[in-house]
DRENFI-163849 format. One line per 4 residues: their letters; for each residue x, y, z of N, C-alpha, C, CB. Coordinates in Angstrom, 2 decimals. Last residue first. Glycine has a CB too. Layout:
REM residues N
a = X Y Z X Y Z X Y Z X Y Z  ... $
This chain:
REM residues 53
xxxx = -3.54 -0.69 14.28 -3.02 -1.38 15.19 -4.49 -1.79 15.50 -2.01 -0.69 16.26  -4.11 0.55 10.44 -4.10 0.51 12.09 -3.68 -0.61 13.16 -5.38 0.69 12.45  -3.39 1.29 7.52 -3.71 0.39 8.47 -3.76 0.97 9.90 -2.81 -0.67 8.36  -5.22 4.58 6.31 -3.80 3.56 6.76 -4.18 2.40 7.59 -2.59 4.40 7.76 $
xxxx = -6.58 5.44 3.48 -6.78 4.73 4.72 -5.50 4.18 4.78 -7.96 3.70 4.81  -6.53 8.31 1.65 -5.81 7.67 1.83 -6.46 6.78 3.20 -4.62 8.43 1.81  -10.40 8.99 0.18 -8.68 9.61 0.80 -8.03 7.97 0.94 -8.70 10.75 2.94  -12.64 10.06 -2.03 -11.89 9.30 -1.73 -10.59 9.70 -0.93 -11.73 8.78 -2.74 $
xxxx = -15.28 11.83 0.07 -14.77 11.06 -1.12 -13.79 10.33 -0.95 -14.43 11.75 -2.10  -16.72 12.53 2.14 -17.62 12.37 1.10 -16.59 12.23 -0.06 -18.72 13.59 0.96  -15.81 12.37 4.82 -15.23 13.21 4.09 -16.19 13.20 2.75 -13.73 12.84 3.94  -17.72 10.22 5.84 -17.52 11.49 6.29 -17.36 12.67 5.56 -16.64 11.46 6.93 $
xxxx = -17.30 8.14 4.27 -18.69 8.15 3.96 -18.40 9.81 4.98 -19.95 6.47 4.59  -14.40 7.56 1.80 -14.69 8.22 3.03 -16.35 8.68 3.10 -13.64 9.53 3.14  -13.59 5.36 -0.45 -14.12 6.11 -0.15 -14.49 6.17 1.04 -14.72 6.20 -0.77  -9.62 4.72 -0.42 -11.05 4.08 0.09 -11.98 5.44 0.18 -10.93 3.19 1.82 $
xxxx = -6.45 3.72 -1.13 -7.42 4.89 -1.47 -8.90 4.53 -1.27 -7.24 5.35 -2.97  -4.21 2.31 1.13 -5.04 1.98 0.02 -6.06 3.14 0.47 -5.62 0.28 -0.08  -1.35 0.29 2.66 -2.33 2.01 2.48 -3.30 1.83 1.29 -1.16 3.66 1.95  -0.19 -1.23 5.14 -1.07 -1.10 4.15 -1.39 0.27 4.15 -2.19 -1.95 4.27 $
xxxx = 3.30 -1.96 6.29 1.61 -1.45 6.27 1.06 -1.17 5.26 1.25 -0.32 6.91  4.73 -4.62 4.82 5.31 -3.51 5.43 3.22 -2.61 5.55 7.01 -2.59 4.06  4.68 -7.10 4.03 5.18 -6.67 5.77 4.73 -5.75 6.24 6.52 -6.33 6.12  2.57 -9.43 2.07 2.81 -7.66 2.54 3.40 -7.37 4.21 0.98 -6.75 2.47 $
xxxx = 3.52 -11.57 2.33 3.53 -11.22 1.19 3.41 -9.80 1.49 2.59 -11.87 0.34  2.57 -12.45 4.80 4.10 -13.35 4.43 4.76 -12.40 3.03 3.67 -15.48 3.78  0.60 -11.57 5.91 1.43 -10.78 6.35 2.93 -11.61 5.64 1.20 -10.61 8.07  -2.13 -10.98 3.99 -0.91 -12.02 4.03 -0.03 -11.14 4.63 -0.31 -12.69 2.56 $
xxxx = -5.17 -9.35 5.11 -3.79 -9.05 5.21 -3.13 -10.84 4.80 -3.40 -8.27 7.03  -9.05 -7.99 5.24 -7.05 -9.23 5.20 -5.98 -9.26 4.35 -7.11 -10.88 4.89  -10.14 -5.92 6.84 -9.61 -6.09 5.28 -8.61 -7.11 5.91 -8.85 -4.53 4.26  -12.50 -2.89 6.63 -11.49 -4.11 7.81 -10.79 -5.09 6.22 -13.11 -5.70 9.42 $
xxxx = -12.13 0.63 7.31 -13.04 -0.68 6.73 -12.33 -1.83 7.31 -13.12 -0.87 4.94  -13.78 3.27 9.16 -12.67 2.20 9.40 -13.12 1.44 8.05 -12.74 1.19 11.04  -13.96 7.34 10.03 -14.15 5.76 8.98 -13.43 4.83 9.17 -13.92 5.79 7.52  -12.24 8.38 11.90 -13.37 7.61 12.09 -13.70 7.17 11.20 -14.28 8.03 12.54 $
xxxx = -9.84 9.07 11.68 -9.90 7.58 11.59 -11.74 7.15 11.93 -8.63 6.85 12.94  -9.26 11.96 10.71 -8.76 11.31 12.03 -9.29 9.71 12.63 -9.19 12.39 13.13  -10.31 12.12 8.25 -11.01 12.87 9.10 -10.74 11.64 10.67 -12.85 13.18 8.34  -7.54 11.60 6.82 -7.87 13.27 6.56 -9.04 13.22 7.76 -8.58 13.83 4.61 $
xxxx = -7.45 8.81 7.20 -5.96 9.93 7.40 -6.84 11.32 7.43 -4.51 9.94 5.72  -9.34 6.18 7.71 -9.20 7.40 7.07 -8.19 8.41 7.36 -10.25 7.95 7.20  -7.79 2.95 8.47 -8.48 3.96 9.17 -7.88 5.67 8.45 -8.06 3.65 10.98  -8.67 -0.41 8.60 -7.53 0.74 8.19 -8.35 1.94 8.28 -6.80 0.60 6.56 $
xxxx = -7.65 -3.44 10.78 -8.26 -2.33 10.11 -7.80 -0.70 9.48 -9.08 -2.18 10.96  -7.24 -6.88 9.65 -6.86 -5.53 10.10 -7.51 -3.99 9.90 -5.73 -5.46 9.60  -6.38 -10.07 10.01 -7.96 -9.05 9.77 -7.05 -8.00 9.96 -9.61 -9.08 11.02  -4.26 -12.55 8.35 -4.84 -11.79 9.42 -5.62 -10.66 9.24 -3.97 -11.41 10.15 $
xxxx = -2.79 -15.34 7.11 -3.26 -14.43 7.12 -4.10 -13.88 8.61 -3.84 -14.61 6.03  -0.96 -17.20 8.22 -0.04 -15.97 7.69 -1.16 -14.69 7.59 0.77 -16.36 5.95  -2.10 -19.29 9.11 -1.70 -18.80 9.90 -0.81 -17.17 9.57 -1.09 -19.90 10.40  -5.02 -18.97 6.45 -4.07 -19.72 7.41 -3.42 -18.51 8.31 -2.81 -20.66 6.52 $
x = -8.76 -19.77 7.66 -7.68 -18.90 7.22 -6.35 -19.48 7.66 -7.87 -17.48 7.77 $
């Protein structure tokens, strides 16, 4: 991988992050945090995942 890209994980908003998935990042091309609509195996559908630290 190069040096721009990086792993990160993003973590379900509605049932307080215990779903995670993991996902790479160009941090040269996306600065600003990630959000993306991911099915929730908790919540049993789709919500918002935010990146995480």
């Amino acid at each position: 991988m190069g040096d721009n890209i990086v792993v990160i994980s993003l973590e379900c908003t509605a049932c307080a992050g215990k779903n995670r998935y993991h996902y790479r990042k160009n941090k040269k091309v996306q600065r600003d945090k990630l959000e993306l609509s991911k099915y929730c195996k908790f919540c049993k559908k789709h919500e918002i995942h935010k990146e995480s630290k």
